[in-house]
C-alpha positions as CSV (number, residue, x, y, z in Angstrom):
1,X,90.9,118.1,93.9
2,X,92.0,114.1,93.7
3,X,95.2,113.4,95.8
4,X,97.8,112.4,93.3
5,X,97.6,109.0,95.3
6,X,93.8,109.0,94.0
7,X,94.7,110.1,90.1
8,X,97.7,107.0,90.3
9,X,95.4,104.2,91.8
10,X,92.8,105.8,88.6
11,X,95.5,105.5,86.1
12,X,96.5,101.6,87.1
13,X,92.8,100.9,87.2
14,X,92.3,102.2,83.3
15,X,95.5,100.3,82.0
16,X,96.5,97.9,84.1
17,X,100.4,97.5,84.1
18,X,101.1,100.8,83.2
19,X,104.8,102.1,84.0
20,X,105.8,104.7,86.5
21,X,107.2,107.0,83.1
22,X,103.2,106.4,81.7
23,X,101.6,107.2,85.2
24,X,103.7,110.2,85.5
25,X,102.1,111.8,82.3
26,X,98.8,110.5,83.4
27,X,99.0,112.3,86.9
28,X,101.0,115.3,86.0
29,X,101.6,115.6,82.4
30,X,105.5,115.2,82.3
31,X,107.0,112.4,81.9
32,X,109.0,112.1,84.9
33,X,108.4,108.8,87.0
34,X,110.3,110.2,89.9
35,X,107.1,112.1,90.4
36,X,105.4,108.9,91.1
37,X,107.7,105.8,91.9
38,X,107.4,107.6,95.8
39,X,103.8,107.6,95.8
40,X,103.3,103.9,94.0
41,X,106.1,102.7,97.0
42,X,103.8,104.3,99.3
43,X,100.3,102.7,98.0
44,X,102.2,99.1,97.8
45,X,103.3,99.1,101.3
46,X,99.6,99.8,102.0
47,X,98.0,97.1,99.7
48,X,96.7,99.2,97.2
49,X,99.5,98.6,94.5
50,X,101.1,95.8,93.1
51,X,104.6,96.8,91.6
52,X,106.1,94.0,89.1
53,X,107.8,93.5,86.3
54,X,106.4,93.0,82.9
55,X,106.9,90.7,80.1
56,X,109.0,93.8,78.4
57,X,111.3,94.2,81.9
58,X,109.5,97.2,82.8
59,X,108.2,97.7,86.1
60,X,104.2,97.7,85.4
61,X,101.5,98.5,88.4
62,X,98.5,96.8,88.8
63,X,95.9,97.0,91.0
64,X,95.6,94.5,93.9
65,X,92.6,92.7,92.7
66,X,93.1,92.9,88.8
67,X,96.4,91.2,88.8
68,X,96.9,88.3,86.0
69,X,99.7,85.9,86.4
């Protein structure tokens, strides 16, 4: 079984941007982003997971090496 950390990094790499609410449904089928917004801290202190905001003001995640400025 993929670590949720695994299913999130997944999820960004798919749609890139996607919002903690979005990865939430994508990782455990609820939309709840507390679920994930932990998690997504946890991978951007690492390197794995940028966390910004998008165009719309929502925070979006990318992926380290897939982000577009």
């Amino acid at each position: 079984m993929k670590s949720v950390a695994q299913r999130i990094l997944e999820a960004v790499a798919r749609q890139p941007g996607i919002s903690s609410a979005d990865l939430s449904v994508a990782t455990h089928g609820v939309r709840k982003q507390q679920l994930v917004n932990e998690e997504c801290r946890l991978l951007e202190r690492a390197g794995k997971l940028i966390r910004r905001p998008r165009p719309d003001g929502i925070i979006g995640n990318y992926l380290p090496w897939r982000v577009v400025s």
